[in-house]
N, C-alpha and C positions, 0 to 999 in steps of 0.2 A: 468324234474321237478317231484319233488317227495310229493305229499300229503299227511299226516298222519293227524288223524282224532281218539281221542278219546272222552267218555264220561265222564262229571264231576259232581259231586254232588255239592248244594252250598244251601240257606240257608235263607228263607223270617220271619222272627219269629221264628216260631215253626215249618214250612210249607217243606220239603225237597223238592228241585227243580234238576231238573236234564237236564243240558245241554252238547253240543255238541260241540267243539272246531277243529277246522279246522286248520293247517300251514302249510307252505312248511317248509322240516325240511332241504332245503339246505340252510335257514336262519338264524340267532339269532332272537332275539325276534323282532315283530314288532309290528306299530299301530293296534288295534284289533279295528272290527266292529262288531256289535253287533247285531242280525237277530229277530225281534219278530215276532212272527208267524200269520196264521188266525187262525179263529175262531176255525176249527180242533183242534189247540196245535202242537206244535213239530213234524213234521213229516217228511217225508225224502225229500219234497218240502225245506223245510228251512235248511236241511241239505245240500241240492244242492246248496241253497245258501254258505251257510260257504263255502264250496268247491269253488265256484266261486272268492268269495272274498279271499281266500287263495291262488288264482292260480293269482290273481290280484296283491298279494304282500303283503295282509293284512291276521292279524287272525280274520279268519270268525270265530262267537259265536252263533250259532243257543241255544237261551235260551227257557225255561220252563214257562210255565203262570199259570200251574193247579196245579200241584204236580205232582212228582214222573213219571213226562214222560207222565201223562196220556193223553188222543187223543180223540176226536168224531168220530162220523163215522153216518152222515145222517143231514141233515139239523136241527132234532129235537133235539138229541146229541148237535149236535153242537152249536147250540143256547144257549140249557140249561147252556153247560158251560161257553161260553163267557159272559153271563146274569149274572153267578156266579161272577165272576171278574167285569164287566165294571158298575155292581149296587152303586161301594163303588170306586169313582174317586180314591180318596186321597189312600186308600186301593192297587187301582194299581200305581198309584203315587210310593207308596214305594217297592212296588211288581221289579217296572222297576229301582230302584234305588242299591235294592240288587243286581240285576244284573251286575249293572256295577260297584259295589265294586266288585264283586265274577270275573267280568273278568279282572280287573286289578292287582287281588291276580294271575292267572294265570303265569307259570314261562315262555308259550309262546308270551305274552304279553310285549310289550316293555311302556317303562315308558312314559306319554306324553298325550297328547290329547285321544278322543276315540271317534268313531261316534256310530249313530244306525239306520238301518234299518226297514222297518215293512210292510207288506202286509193285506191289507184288515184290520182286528181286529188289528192285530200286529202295522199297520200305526198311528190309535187314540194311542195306547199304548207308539211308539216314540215318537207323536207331545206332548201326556202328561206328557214324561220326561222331553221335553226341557219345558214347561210350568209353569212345578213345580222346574226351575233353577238346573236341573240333569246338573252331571259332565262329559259333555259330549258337542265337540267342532260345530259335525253338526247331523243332522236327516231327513232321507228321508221316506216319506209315498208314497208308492205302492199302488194306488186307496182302498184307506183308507176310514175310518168315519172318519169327521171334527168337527166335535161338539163339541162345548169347553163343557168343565168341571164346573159344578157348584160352585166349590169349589176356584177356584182361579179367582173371576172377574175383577183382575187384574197382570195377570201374570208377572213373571219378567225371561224376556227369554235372555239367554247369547248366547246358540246356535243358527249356523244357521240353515236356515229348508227350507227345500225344499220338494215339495208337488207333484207328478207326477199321474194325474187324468185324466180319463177319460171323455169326457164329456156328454157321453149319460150315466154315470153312475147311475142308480135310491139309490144306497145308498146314494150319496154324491150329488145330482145336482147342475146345476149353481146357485139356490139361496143358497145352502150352502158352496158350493165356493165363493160365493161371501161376506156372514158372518163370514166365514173364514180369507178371507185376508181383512175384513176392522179390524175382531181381532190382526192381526199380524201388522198391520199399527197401529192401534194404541198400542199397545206392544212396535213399536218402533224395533223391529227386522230385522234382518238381513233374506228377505224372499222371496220365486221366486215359482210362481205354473206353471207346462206346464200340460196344456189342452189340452187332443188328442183327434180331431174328428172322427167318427165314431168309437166309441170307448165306450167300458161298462166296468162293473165291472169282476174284477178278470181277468186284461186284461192280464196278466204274469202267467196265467196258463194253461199248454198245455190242461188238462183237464174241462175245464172250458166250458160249453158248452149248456147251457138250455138260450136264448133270453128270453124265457116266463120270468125266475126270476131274469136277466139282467148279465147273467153271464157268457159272451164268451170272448175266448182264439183269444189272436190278434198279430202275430210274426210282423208286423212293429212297433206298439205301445209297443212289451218288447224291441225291439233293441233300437229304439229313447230311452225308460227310461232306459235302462243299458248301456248306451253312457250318458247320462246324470249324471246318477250317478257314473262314471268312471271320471268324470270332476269334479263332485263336492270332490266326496271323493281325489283328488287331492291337491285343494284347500283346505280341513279342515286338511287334515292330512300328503298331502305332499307324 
């Protein structure tokens, strides 16, 4: 199996984004899945993904949230940026909608459904495409923020969504798991959350490793979620 992996430029307003496209080229085009990142931005984490979903059979799409590729580097970085984007819902509403026009223009892209991905920052930024009715068949959040968005307090969601959390998570706790799927219930959606015990935030990162700011790296809790999403992206995409 052969992976190719280049860079593409694509296009929010005025905003230049630049993402990462992943395929096996012993294929023609397939369903493509769509990776939105943490708080960092684009890095060679979400690029491992595309790779992964590539080697799975799909095109992995590790996209852009800031401009022009750019990245954190330190919790304060990091913040700043994702502050910049997640201030203006509807703002990334559209942010994540370019997106998935810019991967379905791709020529390694096959015509049809299209999922999306997202970790930590990246997971609020999937659950708010399906929210704001994006053209996109299913969406999985990797102990993500849950917080619905102000802007839509009545979403109208086509995809389905699937939620894979931690539950000693301090971003996301059980009571916002639990305001979560009584949103998704009443949305009327197609919706499933798995809850892993002892288990925190950023549980899919080999790096991930300070308790104090609830952020350890857990290999049963990534296998269980990428066995899960191996089934789901099945189901949406076939």
């Amino acid at each position: 199996m052969a992976i190719n992996s280049r860079l593409f430029d694509y296009y929010h307003e005025d905003l230049k984004l630049v993402g990462e496209v992943a395929w096996n080229d012993e294929h023609g085009p397939r369903p493509a899945v769509l990776v939105a990142p943490t708080w960092a931005g684009r890095t060679s984490f979400e690029g491992n993904k595309a790779h992964m979903l590539a080697e799975m059979g799909y095109v992995g799409i590790a996209i852009d949230l800031y401009g022009d590729g750019k990245t954190g580097v330190g919790t304060q970085e990091c913040s700043a940026l994702m502050t910049s984007v997640v201030s203006d819902r509807a703002n990334l509403q559209a942010r994540m909608a370019a997106a998935v026009t810019a991967a379905r223009a791709l020529p390694e892209t096959a015509d049809g459904p299209l999922a999306a991905i997202g970790f930590c920052f990246g997971g609020l930024c999937v659950l708010d495409l399906a929210r704001a009715g994006g053209d996109v068949a299913g969406v999985v959040s990797f102990h993500g923020i849950l917080g619905a968005p102000d802007n839509l307090p009545e979403p109208q969601i086509s995809a389905r969504i699937m939620v894979l959390h931690g539950y000693d998570d301090p971003m996301a706790d059980p009571d916002a798991m639990r305001a979560f799927c009584d949103e998704m219930t009443r949305a009327g959606c197609d919706w499933q959350l798995h809850a892993y015990g002892q288990t925190t935030h950023a549980f899919t990162n080999p790096n991930a490793n300070d308790p104090d700011f609830g952020t350890v790296y857990s290999a049963r809790a990534t296998d269980r979620s990428f066995a899960s999403l191996r089934g789901f992206l099945t189901e949406v995409l076939g």
